[in-house]
ZATORFI-31452 format. One record per residue: x, y, z of N, C-alpha, C, CB in turn; residue in one letter; residue number from 1. Coordinates in nm, 4 decimals. Glycine has a CB too. Example, Ala and Ser with C-alpha at 12.3 -4.5 7.8 and 13.67 -1.06 7.14 Angstrom:
BEGIN
1.3190_-0.5690_0.7800_1.2300_-0.4500_0.7800_1.3200_-0.3300_0.7800_1.1308_-0.4473_0.9046_a_1;
1.2850_-0.2250_0.7080_1.3670_-0.1060_0.7140_1.2900_0.0030_0.7870_1.4084_-0.0598_0.5725_s_2;
% end
This chain:
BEGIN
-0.6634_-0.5724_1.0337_-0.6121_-0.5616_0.8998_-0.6984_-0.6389_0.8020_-0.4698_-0.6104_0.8944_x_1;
-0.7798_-0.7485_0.8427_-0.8192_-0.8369_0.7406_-1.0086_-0.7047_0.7137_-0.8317_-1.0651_0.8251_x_2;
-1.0061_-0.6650_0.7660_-1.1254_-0.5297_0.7085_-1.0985_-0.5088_0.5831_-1.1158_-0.3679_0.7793_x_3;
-0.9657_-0.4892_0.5658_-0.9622_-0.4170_0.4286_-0.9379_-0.5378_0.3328_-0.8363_-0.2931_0.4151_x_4;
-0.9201_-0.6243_0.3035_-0.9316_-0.7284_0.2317_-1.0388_-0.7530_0.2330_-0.8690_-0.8193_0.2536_x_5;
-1.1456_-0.7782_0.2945_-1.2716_-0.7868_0.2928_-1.4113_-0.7121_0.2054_-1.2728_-0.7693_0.4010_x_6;
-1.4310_-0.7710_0.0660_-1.5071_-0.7040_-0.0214_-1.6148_-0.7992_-0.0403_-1.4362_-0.6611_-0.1450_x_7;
-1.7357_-0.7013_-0.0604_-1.8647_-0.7300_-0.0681_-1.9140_-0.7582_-0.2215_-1.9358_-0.6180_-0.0025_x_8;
-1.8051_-0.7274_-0.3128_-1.8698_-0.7599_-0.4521_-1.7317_-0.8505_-0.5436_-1.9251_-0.5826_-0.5420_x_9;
-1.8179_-0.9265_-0.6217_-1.7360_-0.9721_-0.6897_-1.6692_-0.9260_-0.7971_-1.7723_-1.0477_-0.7100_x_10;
-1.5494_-0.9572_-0.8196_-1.4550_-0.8671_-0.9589_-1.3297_-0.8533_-0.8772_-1.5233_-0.6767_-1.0241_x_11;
-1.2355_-0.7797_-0.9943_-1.1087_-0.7233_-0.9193_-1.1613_-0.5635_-0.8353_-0.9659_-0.6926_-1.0575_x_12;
-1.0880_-0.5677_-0.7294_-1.0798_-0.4306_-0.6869_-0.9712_-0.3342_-0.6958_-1.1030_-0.4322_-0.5758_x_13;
-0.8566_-0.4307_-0.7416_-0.7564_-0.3799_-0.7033_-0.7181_-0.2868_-0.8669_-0.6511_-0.5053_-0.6361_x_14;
-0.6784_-0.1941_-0.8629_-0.6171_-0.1156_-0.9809_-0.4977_-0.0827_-0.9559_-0.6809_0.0022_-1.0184_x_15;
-0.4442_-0.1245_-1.0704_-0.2725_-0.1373_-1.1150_-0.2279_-0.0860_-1.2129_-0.2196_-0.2587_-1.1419_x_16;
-0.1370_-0.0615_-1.2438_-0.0732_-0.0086_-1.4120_-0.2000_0.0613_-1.4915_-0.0123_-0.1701_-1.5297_x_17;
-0.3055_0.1042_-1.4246_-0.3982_0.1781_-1.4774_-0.5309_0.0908_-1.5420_-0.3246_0.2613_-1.5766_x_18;
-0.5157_-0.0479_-1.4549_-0.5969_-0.1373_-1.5535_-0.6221_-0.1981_-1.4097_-0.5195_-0.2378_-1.7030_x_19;
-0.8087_-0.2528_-1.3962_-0.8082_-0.3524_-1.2755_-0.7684_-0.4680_-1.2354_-0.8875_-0.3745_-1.2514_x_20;
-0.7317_-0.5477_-1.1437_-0.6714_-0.6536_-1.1231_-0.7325_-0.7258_-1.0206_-0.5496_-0.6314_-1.1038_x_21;
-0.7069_-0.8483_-1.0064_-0.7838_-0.9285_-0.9100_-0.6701_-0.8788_-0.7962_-0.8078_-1.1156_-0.9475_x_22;
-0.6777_-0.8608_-0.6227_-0.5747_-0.8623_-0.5562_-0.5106_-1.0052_-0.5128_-0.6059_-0.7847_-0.4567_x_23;
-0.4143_-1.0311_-0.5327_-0.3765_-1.1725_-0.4526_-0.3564_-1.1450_-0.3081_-0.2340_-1.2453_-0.5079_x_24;
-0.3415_-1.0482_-0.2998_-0.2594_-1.0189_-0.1000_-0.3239_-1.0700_0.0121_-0.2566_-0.8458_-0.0337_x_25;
-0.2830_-1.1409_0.0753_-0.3821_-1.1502_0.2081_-0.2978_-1.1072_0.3248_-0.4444_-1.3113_0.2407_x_26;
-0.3657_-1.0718_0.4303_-0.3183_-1.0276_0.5483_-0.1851_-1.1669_0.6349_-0.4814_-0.9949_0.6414_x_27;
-0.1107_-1.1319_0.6740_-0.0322_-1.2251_0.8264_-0.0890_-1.1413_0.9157_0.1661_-1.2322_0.8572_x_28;
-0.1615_-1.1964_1.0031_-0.1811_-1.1726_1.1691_-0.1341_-1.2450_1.2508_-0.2990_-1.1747_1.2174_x_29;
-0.0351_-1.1508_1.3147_0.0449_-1.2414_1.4185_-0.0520_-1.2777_1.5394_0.1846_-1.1582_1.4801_x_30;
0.0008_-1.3618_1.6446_-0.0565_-1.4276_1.7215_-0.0491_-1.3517_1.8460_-0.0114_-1.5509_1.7203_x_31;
-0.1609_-1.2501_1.9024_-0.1181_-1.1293_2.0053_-0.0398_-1.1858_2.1155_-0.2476_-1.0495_2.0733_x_32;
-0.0539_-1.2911_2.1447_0.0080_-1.3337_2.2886_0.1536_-1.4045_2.3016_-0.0918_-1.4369_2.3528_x_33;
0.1545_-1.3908_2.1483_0.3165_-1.4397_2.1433_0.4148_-1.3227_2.0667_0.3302_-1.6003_2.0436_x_34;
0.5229_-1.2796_2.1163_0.5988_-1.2043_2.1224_0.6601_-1.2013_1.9319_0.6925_-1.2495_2.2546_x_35;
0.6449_-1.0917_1.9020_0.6385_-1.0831_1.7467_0.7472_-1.1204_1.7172_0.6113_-0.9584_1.6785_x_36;
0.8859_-1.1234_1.7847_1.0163_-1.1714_1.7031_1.0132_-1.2867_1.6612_1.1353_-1.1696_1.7679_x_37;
1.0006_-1.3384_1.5598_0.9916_-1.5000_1.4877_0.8614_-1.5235_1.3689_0.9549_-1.6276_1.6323_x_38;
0.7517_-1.4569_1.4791_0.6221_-1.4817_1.3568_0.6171_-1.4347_1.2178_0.4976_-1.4196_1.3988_x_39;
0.6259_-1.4992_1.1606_0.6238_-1.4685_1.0143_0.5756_-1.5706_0.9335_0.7503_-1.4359_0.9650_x_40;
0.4662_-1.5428_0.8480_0.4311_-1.5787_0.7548_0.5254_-1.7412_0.6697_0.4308_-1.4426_0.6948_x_41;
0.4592_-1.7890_0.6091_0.5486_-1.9002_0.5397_0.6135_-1.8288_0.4367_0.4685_-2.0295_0.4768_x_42;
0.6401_-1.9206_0.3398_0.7611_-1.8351_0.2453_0.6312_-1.8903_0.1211_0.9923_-1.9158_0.2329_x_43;
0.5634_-1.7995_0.0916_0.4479_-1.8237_-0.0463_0.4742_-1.6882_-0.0509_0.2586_-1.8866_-0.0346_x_44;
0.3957_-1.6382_-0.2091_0.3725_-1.5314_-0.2466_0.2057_-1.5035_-0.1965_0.4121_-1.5291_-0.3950_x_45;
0.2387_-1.3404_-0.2103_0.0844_-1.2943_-0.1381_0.0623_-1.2380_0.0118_-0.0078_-1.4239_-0.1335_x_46;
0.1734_-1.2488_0.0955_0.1603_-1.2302_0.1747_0.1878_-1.0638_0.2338_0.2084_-1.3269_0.2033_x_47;
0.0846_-1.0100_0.3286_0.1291_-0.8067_0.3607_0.1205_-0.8650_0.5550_-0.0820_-0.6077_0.2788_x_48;
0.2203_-0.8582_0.5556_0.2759_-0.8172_0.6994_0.2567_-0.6977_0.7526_0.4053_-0.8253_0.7091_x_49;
0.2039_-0.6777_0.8746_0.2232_-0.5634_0.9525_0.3836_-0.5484_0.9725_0.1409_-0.5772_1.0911_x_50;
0.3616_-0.3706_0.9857_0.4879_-0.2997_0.9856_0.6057_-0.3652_1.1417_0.4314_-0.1090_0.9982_x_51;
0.4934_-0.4041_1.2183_0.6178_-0.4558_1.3855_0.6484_-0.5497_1.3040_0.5558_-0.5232_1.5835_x_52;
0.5881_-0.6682_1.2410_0.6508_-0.7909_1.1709_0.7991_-0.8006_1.1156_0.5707_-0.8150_1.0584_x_53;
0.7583_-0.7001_0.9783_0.8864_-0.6431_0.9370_0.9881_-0.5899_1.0456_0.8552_-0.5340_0.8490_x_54;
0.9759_-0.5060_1.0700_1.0812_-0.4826_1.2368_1.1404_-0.5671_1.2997_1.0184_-0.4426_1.3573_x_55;
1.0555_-0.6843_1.3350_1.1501_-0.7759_1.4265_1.2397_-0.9102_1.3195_1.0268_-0.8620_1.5625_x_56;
1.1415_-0.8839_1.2167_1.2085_-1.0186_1.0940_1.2238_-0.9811_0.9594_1.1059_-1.1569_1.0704_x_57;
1.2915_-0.8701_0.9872_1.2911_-0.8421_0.8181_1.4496_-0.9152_0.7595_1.2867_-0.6303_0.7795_x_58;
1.5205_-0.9601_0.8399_1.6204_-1.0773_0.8181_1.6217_-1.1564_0.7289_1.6256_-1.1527_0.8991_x_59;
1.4561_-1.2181_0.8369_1.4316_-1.3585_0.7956_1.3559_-1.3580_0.7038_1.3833_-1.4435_0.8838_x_60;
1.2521_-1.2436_0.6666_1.1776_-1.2081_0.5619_1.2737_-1.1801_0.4461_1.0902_-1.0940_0.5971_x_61;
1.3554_-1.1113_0.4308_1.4282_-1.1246_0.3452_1.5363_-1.2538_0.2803_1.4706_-1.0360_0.3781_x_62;
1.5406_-1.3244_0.3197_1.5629_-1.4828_0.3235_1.4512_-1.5670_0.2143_1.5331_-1.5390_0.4987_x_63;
1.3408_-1.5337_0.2362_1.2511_-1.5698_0.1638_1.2513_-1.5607_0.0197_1.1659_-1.5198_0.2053_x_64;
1.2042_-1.6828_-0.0333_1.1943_-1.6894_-0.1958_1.1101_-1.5906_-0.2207_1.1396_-1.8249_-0.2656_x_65;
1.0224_-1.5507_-0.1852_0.9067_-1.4667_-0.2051_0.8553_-1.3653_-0.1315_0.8209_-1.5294_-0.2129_x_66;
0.9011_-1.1856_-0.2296_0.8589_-1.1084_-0.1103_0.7694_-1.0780_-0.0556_0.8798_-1.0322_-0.1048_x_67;
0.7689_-1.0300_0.0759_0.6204_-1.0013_0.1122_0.5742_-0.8352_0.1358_0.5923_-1.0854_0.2561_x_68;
0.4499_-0.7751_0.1085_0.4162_-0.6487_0.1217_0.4580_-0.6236_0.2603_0.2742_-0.6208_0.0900_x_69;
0.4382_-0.4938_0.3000_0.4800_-0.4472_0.5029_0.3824_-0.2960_0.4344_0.7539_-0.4036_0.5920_x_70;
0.2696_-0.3512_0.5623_0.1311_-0.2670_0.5496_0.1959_-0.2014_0.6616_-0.0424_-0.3401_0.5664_x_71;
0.1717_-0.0071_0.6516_0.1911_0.1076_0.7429_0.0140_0.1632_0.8031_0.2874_0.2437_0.6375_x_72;
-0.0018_0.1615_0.8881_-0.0980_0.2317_0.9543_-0.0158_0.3753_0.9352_-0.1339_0.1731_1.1163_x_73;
-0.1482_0.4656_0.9115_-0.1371_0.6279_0.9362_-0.0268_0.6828_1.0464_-0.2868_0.6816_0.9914_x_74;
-0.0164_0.5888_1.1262_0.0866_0.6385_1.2224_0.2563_0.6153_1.2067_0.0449_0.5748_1.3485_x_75;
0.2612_0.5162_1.0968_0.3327_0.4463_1.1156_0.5242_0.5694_1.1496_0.2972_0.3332_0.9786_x_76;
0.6002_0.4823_1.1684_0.7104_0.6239_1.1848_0.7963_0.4967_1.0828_0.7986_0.6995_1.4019_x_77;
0.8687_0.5896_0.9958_0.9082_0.5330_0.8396_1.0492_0.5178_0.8767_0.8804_0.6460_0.6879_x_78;
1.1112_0.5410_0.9942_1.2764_0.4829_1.0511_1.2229_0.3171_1.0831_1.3552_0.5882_1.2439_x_79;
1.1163_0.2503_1.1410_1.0842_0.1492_1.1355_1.1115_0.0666_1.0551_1.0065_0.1524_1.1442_x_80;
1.0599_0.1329_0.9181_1.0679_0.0709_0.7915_1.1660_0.0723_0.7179_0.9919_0.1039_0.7239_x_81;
1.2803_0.1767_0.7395_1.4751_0.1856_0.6896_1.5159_0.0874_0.7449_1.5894_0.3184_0.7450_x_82;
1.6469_0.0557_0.6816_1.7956_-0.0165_0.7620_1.8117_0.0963_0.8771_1.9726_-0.0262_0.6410_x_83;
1.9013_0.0023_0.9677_1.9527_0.1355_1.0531_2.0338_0.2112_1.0302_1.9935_0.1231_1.1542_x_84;
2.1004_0.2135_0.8690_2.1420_0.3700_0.8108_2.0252_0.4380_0.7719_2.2412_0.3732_0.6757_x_85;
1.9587_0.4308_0.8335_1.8446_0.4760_0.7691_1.7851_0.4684_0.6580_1.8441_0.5574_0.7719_x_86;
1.8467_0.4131_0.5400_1.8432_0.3866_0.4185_1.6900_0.2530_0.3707_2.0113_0.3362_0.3962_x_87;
1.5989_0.2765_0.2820_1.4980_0.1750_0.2350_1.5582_0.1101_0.1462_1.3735_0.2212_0.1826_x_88;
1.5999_-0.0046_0.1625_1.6506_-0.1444_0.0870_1.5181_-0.2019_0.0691_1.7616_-0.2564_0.1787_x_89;
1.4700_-0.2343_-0.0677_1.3800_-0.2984_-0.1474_1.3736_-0.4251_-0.1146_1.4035_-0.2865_-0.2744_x_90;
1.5214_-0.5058_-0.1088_1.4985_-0.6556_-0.0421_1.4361_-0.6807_0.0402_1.5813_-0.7139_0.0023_x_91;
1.3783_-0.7627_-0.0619_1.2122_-0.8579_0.0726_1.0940_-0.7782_0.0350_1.2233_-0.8259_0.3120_x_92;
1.0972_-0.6828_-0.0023_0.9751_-0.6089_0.0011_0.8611_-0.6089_-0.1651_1.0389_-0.4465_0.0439_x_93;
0.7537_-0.6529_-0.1657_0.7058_-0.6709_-0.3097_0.5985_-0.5136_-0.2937_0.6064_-0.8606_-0.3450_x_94;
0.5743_-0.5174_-0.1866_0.5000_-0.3267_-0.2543_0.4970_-0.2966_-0.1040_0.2805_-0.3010_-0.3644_x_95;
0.4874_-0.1795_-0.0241_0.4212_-0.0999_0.0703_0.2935_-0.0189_0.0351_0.5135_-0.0146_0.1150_x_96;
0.2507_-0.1082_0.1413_0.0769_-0.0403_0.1461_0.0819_0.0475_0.2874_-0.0779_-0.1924_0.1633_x_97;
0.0107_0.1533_0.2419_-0.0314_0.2681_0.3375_-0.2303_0.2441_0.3744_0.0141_0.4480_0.2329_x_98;
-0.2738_0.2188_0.5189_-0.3624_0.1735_0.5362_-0.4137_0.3377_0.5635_-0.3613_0.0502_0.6295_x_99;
-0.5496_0.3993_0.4808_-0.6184_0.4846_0.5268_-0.7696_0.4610_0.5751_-0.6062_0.5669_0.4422_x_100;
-0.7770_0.4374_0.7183_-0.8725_0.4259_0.8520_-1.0124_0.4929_0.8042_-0.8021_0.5187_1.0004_x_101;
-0.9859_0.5919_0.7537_-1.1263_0.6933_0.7113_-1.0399_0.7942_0.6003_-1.2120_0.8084_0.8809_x_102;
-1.1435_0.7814_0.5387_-1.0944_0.9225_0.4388_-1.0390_1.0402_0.4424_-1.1680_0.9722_0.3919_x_103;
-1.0852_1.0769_0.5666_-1.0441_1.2313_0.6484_-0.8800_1.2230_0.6689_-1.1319_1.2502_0.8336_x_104;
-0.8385_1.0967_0.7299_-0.6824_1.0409_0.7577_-0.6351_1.1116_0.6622_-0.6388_0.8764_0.7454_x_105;
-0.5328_1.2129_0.6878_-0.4446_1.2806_0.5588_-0.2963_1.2353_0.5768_-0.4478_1.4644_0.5576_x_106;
-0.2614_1.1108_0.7181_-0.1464_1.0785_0.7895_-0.0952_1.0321_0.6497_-0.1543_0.9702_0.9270_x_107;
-0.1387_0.9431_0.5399_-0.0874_0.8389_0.4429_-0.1125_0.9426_0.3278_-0.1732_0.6751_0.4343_x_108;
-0.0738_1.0570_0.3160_-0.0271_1.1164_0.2099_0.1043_1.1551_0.1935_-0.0899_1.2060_0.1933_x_109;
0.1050_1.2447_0.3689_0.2271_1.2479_0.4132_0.3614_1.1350_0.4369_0.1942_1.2931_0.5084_x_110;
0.3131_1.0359_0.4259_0.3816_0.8972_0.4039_0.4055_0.8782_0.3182_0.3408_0.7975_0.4262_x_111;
0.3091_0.9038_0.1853_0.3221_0.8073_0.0507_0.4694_0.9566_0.0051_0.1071_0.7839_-0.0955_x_112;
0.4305_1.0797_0.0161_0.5340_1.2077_-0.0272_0.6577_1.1398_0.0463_0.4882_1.3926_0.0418_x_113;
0.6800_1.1467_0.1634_0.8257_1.1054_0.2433_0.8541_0.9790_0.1976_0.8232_1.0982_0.4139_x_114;
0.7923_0.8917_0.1418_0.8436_0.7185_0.1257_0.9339_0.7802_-0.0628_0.6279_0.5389_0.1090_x_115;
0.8829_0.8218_-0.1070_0.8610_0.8541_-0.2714_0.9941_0.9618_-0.2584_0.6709_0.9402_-0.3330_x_116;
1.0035_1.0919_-0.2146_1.0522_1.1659_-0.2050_1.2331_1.1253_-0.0974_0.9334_1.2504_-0.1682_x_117;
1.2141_1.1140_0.0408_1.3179_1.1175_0.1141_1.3601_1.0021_0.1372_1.3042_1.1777_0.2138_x_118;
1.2933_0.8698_0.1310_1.2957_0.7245_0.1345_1.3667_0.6927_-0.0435_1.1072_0.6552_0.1729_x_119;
1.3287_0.7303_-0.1353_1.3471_0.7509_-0.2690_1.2769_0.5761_-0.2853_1.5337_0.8007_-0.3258_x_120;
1.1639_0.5626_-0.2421_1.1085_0.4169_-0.2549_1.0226_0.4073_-0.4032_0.9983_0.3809_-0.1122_x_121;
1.0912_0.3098_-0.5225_1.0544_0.3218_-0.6428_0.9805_0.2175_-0.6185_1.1449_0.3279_-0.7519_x_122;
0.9701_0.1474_-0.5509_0.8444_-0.0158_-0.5986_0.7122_0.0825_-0.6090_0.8072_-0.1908_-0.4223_x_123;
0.6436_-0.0391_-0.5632_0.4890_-0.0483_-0.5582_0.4433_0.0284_-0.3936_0.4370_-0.2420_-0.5728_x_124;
0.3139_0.1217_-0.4427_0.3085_0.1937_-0.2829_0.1390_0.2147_-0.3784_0.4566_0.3840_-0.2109_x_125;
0.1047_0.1156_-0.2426_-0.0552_0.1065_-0.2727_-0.1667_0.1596_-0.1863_-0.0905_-0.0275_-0.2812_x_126;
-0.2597_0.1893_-0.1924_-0.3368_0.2541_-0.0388_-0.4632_0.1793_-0.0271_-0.3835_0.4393_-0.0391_x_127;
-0.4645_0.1232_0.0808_-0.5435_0.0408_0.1141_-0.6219_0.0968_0.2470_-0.4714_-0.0822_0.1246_x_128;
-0.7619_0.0498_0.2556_-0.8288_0.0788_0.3652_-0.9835_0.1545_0.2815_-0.7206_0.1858_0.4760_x_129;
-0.9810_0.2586_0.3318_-1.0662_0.4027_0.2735_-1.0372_0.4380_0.1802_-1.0640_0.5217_0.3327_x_130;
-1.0609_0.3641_0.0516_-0.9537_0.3763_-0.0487_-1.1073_0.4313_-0.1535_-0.8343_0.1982_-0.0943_x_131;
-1.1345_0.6004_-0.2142_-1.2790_0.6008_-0.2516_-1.2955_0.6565_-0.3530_-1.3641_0.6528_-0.1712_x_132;
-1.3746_0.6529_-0.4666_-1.3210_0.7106_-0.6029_-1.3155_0.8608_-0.6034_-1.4126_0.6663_-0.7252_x_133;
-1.3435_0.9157_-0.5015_-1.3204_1.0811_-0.4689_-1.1388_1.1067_-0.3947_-1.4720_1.1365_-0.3189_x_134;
-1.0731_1.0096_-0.3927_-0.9939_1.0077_-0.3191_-0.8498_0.9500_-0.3926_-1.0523_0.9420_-0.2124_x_135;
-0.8683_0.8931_-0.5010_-0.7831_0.7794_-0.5698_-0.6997_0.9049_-0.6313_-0.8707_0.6500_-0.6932_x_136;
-0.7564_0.9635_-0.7076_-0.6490_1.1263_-0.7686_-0.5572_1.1800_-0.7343_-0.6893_1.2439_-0.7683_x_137;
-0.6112_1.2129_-0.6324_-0.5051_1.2682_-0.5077_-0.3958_1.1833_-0.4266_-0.5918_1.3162_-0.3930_x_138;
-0.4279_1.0322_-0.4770_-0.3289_0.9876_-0.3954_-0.2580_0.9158_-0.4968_-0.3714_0.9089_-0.2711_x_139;
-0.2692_0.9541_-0.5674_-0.1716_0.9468_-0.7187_-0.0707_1.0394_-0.7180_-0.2524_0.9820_-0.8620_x_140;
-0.1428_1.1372_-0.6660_-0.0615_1.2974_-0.6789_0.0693_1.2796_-0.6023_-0.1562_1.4441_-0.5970_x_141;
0.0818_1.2150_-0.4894_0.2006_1.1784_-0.3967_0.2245_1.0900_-0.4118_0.2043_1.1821_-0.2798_x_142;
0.1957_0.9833_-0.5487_0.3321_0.9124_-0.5212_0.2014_0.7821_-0.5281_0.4566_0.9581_-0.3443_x_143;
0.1142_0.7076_-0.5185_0.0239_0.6207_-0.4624_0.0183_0.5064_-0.6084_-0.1356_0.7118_-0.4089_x_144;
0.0292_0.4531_-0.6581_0.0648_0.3654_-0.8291_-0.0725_0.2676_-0.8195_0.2617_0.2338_-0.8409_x_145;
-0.0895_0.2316_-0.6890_-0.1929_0.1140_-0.6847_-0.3143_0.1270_-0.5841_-0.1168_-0.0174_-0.6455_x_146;
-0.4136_0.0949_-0.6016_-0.5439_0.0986_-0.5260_-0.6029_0.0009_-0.4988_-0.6297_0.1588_-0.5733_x_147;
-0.6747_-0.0116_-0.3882_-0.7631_-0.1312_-0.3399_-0.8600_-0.0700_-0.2970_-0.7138_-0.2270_-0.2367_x_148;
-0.9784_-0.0232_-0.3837_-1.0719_-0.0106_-0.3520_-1.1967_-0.0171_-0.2632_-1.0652_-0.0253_-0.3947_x_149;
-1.2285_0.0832_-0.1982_-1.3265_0.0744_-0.0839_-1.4441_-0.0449_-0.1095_-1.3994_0.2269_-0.0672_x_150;
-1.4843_-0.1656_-0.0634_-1.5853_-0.2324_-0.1091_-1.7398_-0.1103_-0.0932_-1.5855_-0.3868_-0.0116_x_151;
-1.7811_-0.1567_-0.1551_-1.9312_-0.0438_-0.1742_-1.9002_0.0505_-0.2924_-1.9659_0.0763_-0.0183_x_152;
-1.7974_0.0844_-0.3133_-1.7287_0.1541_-0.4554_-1.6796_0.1008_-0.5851_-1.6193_0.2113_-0.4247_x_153;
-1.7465_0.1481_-0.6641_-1.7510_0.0924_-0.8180_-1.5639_0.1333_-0.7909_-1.8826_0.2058_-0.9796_x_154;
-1.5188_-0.0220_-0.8752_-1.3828_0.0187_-0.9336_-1.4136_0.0415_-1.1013_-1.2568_-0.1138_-0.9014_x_155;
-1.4575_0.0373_-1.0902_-1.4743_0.1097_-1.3227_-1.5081_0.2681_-1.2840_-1.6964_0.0154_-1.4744_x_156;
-1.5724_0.2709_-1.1888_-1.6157_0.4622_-1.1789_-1.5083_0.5081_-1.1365_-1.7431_0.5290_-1.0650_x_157;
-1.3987_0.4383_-1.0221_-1.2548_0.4956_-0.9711_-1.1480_0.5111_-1.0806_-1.1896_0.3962_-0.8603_x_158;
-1.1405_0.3998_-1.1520_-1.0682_0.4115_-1.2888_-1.0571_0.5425_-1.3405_-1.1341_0.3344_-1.3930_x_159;
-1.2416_0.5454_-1.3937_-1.2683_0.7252_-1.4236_-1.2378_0.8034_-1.3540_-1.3866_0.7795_-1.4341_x_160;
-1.2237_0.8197_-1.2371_-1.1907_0.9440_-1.1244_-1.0605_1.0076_-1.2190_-1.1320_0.8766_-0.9271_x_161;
-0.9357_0.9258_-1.2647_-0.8384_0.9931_-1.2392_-0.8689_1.0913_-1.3914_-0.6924_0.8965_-1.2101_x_162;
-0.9168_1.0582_-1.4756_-0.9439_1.1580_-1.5950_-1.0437_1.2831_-1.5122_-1.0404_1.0645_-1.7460_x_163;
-1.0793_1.3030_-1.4047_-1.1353_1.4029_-1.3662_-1.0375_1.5297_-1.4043_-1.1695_1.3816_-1.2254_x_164;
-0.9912_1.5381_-1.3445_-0.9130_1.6537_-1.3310_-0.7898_1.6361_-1.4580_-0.8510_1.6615_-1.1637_x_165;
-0.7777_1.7620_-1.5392_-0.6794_1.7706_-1.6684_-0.5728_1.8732_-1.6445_-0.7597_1.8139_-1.8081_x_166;
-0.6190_1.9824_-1.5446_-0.5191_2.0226_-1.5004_-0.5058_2.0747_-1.3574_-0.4896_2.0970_-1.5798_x_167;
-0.3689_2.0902_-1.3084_-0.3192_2.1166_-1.1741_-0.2450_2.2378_-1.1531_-0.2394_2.0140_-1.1330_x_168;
-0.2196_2.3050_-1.0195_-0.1766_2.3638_-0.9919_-0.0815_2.3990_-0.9014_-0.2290_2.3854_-1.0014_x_169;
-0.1294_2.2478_-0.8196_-0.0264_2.2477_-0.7150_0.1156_2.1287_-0.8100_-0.1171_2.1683_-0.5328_x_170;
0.2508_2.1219_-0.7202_0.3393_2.0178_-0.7796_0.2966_1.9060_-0.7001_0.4996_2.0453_-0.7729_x_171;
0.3266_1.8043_-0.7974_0.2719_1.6285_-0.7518_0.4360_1.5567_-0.7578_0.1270_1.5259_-0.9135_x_172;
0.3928_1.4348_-0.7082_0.5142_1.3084_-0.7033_0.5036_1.3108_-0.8607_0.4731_1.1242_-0.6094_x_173;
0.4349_1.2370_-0.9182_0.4079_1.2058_-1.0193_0.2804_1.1704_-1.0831_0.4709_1.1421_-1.0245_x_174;
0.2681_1.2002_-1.2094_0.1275_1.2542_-1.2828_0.0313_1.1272_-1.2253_0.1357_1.2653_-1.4898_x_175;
-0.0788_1.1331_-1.2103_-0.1849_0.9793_-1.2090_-0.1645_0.9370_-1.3408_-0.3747_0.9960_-1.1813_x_176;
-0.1748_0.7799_-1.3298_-0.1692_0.6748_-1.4748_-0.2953_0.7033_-1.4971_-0.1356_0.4922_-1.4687_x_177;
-0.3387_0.6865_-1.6246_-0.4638_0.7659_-1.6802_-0.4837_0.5985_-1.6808_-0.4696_0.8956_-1.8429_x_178;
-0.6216_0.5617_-1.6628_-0.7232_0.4914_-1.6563_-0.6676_0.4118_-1.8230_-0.8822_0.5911_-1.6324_x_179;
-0.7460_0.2740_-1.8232_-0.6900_0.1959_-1.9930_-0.8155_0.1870_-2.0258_-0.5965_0.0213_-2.0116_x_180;
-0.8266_0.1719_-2.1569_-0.9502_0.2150_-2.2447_-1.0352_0.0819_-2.1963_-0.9185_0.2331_-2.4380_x_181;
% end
């Protein structure tokens, strides 16, 4: 997980409300050899938990003064991430990030549509990983509000991506935030 936090240039990468931002987030990596029920992060802001994290402590994560992100791999299965009414309760949670592995990964579109759509998840849903200014548009289109930019990729040229395209044909989650002057 700490790959994708990992950028080669200085500046913000992260784009938000249509304007760039420095990211604060850093990864929790639990400790492989110790059994995930308990590990969790301190109680600071900034912190993106893997999705088992949340699973075994979203209790105790929710307890916390300060919420923390719960990062989904492409695979992830989104009953993980409900109550066991199945229902997505926002408590504890400050955004869900969808991690895309390679660009080709189309798993975290289908995620960001079902989180947005059948989850009815209004926070923050950011895509992190393979995140590339050929790619940022489209994942606006389902639902995607925030970006963390591929390092090696201009974030001022991704900004521009989303004025690419003026019109559509297929139906979207909701329109892309147009880039700020």
């Amino acid at each position: 997980m700490s790959e994708i936090y990992a950028h080669d240039a200085p500046g913000p990468h992260l784009i938000r409300n249509g304007r760039l931002e420095a990211d604060t987030s850093r990864p929790f990596v639990p400790e492989p050899e110790v059994p995930a029920e308990g590990q969790v992060p301190g109680d600071e802001p900034g912190w993106i938990v893997p999705l088992s994290v949340w699973k075994t402590s979203r209790a105790t994560l929710r307890r916390h003064q300060h919420p923390v992100a719960v990062l989904l791999d492409p695979d992830a299965d989104l009953a993980d991430l409900a109550d066991a009414d199945g229902t997505l309760n926002p408590a504890g949670i400050a955004f869900i990030a969808v991690d895309f592995p390679v660009y080709t990964d189309g798993r975290g579109y289908s995620l960001a549509q079902l989180l947005r759509t059948r989850y009815q998840w209004q926070g923050e849903l950011r895509a992190v990983g393979d995140v590339m200014i050929d790619t940022i548009h489209y994942q606006a289109r389902v639902g995607f509000d925030s970006f963390l930019v591929k390092p090696g990729h201009d974030p001022h040229k991704a900004l521009d991506a989303f004025k690419t395209f003026t019109v559509h044909y297929q139906k979207t989650y909701r329109a892309p935030t147009p880039a700020a002057a």
